[in-house]
N, C-alpha and C positions, 0 to 999 in steps of 0.2 A: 183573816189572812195574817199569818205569821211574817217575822222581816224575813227568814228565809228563803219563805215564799213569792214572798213580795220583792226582795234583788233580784231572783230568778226569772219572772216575771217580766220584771225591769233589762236584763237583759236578754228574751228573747227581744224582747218588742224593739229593743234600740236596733238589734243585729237584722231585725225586719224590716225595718226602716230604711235605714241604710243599704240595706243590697234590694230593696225595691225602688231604691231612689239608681240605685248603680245600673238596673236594669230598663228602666223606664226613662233614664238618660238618654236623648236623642244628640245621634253623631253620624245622620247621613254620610257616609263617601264610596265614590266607587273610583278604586285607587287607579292609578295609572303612570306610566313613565313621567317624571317630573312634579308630580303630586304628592303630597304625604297626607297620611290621614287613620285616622285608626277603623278598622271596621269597614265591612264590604255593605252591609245591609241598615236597617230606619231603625234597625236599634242598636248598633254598631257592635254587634256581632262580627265575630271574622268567619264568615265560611267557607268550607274547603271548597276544590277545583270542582266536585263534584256536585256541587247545591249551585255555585255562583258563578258558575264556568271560569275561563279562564284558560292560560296556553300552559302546555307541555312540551318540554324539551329536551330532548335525550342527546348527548354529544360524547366521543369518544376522543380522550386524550390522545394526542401523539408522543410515545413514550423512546422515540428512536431515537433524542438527542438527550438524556434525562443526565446525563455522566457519571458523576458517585453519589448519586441523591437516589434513593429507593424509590419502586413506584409506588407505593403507599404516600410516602411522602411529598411527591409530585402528583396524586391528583386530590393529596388533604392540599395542597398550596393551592391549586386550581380552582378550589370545591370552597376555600376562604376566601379567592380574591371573588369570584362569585357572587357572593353571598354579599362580600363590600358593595360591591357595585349596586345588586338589586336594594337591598337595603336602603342607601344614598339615596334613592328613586321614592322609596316610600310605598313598594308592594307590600303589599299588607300578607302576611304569614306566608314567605314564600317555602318552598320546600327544596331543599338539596341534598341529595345522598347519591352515594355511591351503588353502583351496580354492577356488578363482577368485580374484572380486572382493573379495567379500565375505562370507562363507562359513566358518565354523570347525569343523575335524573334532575331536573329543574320545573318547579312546580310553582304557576303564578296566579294564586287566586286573582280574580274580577281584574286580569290584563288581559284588553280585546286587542293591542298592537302588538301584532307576534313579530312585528318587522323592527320594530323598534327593540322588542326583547331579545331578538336575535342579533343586533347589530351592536346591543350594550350589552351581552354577554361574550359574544365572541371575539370580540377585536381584544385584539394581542396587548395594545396600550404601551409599545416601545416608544419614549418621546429621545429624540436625539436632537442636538445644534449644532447647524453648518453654517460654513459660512464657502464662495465663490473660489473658483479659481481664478489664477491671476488672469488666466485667457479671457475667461468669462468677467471679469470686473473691467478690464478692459474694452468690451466688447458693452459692457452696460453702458461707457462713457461715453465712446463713439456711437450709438444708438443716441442718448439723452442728447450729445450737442448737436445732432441730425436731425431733432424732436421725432424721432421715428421710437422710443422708448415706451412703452405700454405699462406692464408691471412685470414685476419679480414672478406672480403665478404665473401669467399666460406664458411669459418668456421658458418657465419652469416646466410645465405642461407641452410645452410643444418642442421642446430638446434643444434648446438655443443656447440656452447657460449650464452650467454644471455644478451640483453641490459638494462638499468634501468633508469630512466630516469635523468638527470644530474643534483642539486640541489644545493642549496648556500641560505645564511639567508641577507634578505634587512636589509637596514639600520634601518627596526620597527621588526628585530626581527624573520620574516616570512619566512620560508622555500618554496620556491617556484623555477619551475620547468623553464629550461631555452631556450625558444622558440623563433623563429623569429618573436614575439609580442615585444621584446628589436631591433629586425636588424633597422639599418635607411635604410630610404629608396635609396640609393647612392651607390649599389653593381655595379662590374665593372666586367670586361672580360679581363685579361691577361694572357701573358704567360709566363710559368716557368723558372726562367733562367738557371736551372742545368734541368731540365725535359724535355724543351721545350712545355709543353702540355699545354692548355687553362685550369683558373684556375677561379673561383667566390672570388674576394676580395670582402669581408664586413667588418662595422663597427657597432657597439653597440651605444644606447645609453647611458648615463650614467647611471643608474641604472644599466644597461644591462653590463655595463664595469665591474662594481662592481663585478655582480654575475662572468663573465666570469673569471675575475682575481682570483678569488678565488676557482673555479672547474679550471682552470688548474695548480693551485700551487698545489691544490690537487694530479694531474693526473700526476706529471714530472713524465715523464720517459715512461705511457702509452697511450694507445689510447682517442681519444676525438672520438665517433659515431656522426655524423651528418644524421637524416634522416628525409624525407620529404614523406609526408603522410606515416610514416610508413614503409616507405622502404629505403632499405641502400642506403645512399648518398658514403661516404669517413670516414673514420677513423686516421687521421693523427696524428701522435706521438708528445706529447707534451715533449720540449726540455726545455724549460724553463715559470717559469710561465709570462702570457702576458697582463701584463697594456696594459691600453687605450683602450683597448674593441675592437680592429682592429682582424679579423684573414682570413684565406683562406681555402675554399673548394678545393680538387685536388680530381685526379682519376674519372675528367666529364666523358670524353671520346672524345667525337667531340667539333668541337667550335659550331657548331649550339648547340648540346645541351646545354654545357657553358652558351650559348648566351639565350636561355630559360630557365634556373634555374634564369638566375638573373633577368631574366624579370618578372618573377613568384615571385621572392621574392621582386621584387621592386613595385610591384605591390598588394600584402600582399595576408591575404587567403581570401575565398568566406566567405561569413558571413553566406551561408546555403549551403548546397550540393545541385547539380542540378543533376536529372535524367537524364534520356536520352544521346543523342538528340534523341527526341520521333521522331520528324522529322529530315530526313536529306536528302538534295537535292543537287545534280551537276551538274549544268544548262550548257548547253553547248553553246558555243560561237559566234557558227557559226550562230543559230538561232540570235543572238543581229546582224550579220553579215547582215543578209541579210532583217533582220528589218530596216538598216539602210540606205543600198543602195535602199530599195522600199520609204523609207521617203525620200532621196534625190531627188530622183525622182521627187515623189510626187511632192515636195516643190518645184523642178527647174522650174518644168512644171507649176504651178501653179503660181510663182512669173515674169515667161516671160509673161503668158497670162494677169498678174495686170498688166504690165506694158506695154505691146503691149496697152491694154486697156487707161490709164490715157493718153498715150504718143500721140494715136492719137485723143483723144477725149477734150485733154487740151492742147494741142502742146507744147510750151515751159514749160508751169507750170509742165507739167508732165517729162516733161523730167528733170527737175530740181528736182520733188519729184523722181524720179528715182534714180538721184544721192541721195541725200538725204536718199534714202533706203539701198542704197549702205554702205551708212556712219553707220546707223540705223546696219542692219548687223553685221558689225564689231567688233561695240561697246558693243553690246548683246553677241557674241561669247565671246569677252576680257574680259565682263563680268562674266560669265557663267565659264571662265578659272580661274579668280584670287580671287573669291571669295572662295572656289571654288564652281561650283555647281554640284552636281551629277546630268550627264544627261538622263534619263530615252527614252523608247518610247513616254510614253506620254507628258514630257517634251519636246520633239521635236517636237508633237501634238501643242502645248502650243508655241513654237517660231514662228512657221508657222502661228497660229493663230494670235499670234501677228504684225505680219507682216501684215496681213488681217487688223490691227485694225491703223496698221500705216499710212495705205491708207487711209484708213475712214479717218483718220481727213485730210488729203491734201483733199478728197473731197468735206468735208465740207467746207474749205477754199478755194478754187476755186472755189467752187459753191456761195460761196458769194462775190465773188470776180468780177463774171458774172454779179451778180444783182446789184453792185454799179457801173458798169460801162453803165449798163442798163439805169440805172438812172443819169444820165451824169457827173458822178465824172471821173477827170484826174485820169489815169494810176497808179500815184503815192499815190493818196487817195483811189482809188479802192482796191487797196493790204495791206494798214494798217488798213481801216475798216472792209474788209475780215477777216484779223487775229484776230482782236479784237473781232470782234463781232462773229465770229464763238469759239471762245476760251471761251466761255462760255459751251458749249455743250458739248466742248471735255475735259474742266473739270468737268464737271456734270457724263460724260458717264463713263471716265476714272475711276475716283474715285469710281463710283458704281463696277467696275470690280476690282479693288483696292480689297475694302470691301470683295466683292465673293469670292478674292483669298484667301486672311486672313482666313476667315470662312472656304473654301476647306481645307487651312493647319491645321487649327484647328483641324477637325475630323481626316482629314487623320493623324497626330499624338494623338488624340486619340484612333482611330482604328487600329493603328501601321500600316499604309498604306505607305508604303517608296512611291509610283508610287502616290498617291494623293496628298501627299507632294509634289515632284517635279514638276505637272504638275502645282503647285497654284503657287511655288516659281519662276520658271520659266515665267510664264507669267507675274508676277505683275514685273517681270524686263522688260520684253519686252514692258508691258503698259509703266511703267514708264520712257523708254528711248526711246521711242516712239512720247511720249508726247516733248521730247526735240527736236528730230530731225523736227519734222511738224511744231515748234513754232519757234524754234532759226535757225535751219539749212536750211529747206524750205525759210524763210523769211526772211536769210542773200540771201541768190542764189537770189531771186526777185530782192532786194535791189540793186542787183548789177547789173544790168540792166536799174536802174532808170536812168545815164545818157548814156548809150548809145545811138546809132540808133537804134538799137534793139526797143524802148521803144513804137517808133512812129510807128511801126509794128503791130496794134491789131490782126491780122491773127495769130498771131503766139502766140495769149494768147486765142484763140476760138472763138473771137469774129469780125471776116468777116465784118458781113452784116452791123456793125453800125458804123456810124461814131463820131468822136469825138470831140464835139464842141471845144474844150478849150484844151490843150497838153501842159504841163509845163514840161521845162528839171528838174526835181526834185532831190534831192540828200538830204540824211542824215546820 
C-alpha cells in the first residue's frame, strides 16, 4: 500500500467513525411545551409531523388594522414572532409558512398539548402598566381599615376597582402610555427568596427606565397593575421609587406559566391578531410508527436484493461497492442527524432512492471497467479509466437530480409543503454523498488490491473467460 493510498484510507475510516459515533449517539426526547431537547426519537432523529405525530395548526391573520405596513410584511412579523415563541419552548423542527394571502401553517413535530400550543401561539402578548384611580385607591383604603380588603385580583375581577393606564412625560415632552414596547428583550425566570414562587425579572430600556422611574416615585406606597392582553397579571406594591428601569412580575402561579410569560414577552407581541386556529389537527403517532417499520422493511429487503445483485454479478467490485454502501449509509444518517434534518415519509422515500442512485454509478463504473479490460488494458489501467471516463455521466446525471431537487424545494416552500421540502432536501444529500462514496471510497477499496494476488485473479472482477496479455504488479 502506497502513502497515497494509505491517507485515503485513513480518511474514509476516520469520516466513518465519526458519523457512526454521530449516529449511534443516544439523545432520547419527546419534545414538548417547556422542554428542550434535540430529537423526537432513541436516536435523536428529528422526525417529521408525519412519522412522530404531532399538532397542526392553521390560523388566519387579521389584516383589517395592518395601517402602512404591507400584508406581506405583517404576516412575515406574525410568522417570526411565531417561530420566537415555539422555539423558546424547545419544539424540536417546527414548521411555519405561509399559505395564501393570509393564512399561517404551524407544524409541531412530537407536541401531543394542542391546548397549550394553541394558547402560546395565539395570545396577542400586549403587556401594559396601570396603576388605580383616585376613586378606586381610595376605596382600597376604606375597604383595608374596615379589614374587609381581599386583594387587588379579586377586587379586579369582580369590577370594584378600576385600572387606568400608567403614564409619564419622555424627555420631548410627550405623555405616553407605558408598555412592553420599552421591555428588552432578556426576561428571566426566578425564584422568590422570602416567597419561594417563580417570579418574570425584566429590564427597560432607557427611555423605558425613564418613564418607569418616574410612575413608581409617583405610586410609593401603592399598587403598580401589570396586565397582559388586558387581563390581570400582578399588582405589587411599590416601596420605593426604582431607577435603572429593572423590576419583577410575582403572583405567576406555576413555573411553567413563569416560563411562558417570559417567553411571550421576550418574544414581543404579534403585529396582527390571528383567528382561529381555523384548522387544528393531532396526528397520532402510531401511524408515523408503523410507516416506519413498512419503510424499513421496504429498504432492508430492497437493499440485500441490490447487493445480492452487484455481488454476484461483479464479484469483488461488488462487494467492495457493498462495503462502500455501507459507509454511504452512515454518513447520510450522520448527516441527516447534525444538520439537522427533518425526516418525513417521503424523505425516507428519497434515502432509499438514493441509495438506488449510489448503485447506478458503481455500475456505471464497472461496467466500464469490463470494456477496458475487454480491450487489453492491465488491471490497473482498467480501474482508473473506468472511474474517469464513467465520472462524466455521473456528473451530468447527478447534477441534473441536483437541479430537480432545488426546484422540488422551491415549490414545496412555496406551496408551504413541509413533505416536498424534505423529500428534495433529503435526497440532494443522498446524491451528493453518493457521488463521494462511488468516486473516492469505491476507488480507494480497488486501489488496494492493485498489489495483492488478488489482482492476478480476473474471476473475481467478472471477467473468466479472458485472459490477460500483460499483468503489472501496479500501485499508487
Amino acid at each position: 500500500m502506497n502513502r497515497g493510498n494509505a491517507i485515503r484510507l485513513a480518511i474514509i475510516a476516520v469520516l466513518f467513525g465519526l458519523a457512526l459515533s454521530a449516529v449511534l449517539a443516544r439523545d432520547y426526547h419527546v419534545p414538548g411545551l417547556g422542554d428542550r431537547g434535540q430529537g423526537n426519537n432513541s436516536l435523536g432523529m428529528s422526525l417529521g409531523l408525519d412519522l412522530s405525530g404531532g399538532t397542526h395548526l392553521v390560523y388566519k391573520a387579521d389584516l383589517s388594522e395592518i395601517g402602512n405596513e404591507t400584508v406581506a410584511d405583517a404576516v412575515k412579523g406574525a410568522m417570526d414572532i411565531i417561530e420566537l415563541r415555539v422555539n423558546a419552548y424547545g419544539v424540536s423542527e417546527p414548521v411555519i409558512q405561509k399559505q395564501g394571502r393570509d393564512r399561517i401553517s404551524v407544524q409541531l413535530p412530537g407536541l401531543r398539548d394542542i391546548e397549550a400550543a394553541v394558547s402560546l401561539i395565539g395570545q396577542t402578548a400586549e403587556l401594559d402598566f396601570r396603576e388605580l384611580t383616585t376613586e378606586s385607591w381610595q376605596l382600597v383604603e376604606q375597604l383595608s381599615a374596615q379589614g374587609l380588603f381581599t386583594s387587588y385580583e379579586s377586587l379586579t375581577e369582580q369590577g370594584v376597582i378600576e385600572w387606568i393606564p400608567a403614564t409619564a412625560l419622555t424627555s420631548k415632552g410627550q405623555e405616553v402610555h407605558l408598555t412592553g414596547g420599552y421591555l428588552k428583550r432578556n426576561t428571566r425566570v426566578e425564584f422568590g427568596r422570602i416567597t419561594g414562587e417563580p417570579e418574570v425579572h425584566f429590564e427597560l430600556t432607557s427611555e423605558g427606565a425613564d418613564l418607569f422611574a418616574e410612575i413608581t416615585g409617583r405610586l410609593v406606597g401603592r399598587p403598580l397593575g401589570i396586565f397582559l392582553d388586558d387581563a390581570y397579571v400582578s399588582s405589587p406594591i411599590v416601596r420605593s421609587q426604582i431607577p435603572g428601569g429593572s423590576g419583577v412580575i410575582e403572583n405567576i402561579g406555576s413555573l411553567d406559566e413563569a416560563r411562558r410569560l417570559s417567553t411571550l414577552l421576550n418574544a414581543g407581541a404579534l403585529p396582527v391578531p390571528l383567528e382561529g386556529p381555523i384548522i387544528r389537527e393531532d396526528i397520532d403517532p402510531t401511524l408515523g410508527s408503523d410507516s416506519i417499520r413498512k419503510s424499513l422493511i421496504a429498504g432492508a429487503v430492497g437493499l440485500v436484493l441490490v447487493l445480492a445483485f452487484i455481488v454476484l454479478y461483479y464479484r469483488l467490485p461488488g462487494v467492495l461497492a457493498g462495503a462502500a454502501l455501507l459507509i454511504y449509509g452512515i454518513l447520510v444518517l450522520a448527516a441527516f442527524k447534525l444538520i439537522p434534518v427533518t425526516l418525513t415519509l417521503a424523505g425516507i422515500a428519497a434515502f432509499i432512492l438514493s441509495v438506488g442512485m449510489a448503485v447506478d454509478a458503481n455500475v456505471l463504473i464497472f461496467e466500464r471497467m469490463k470494456e477496458e479490460l475487454r480491450a487489453g488494458r492491465t488491471l490497473g489501467g482498467a480501474i482508473e479509466a473506468g472511474f474517469n471516463r464513467a465520472w462524466v455521466a455521473i456528473r451530468d446525471s447527478n447534477i441534473s437530480t441536483l437541479i430537480t431537487c432545488l426546484i422540488l424545494w422551491l415549490m414545496g416552500r412555496a406551496l408551504a409543503e413541509p413533505k416536498v421540502m424534505g423529500f428534495a432536501l433529503t435526497l440532494a444529500i443522498g446524491v451528493a454523498l453518493s457521488m463521494f462514496t462511488a468516486i473516492f471510497v469505491t476507488r480507494t477499496f480497488l486501489r488496494l488490491f492493485m498489489g495483492t494476488r488478488l489482482a492476478g485473479r480476473l474471476s473475481l472482477f467478472g471477467m473468466a473467460s479472458l485472459e490477460q496479455t500483460s499483468l503489472h504488479k501496479e500501485q499508487e
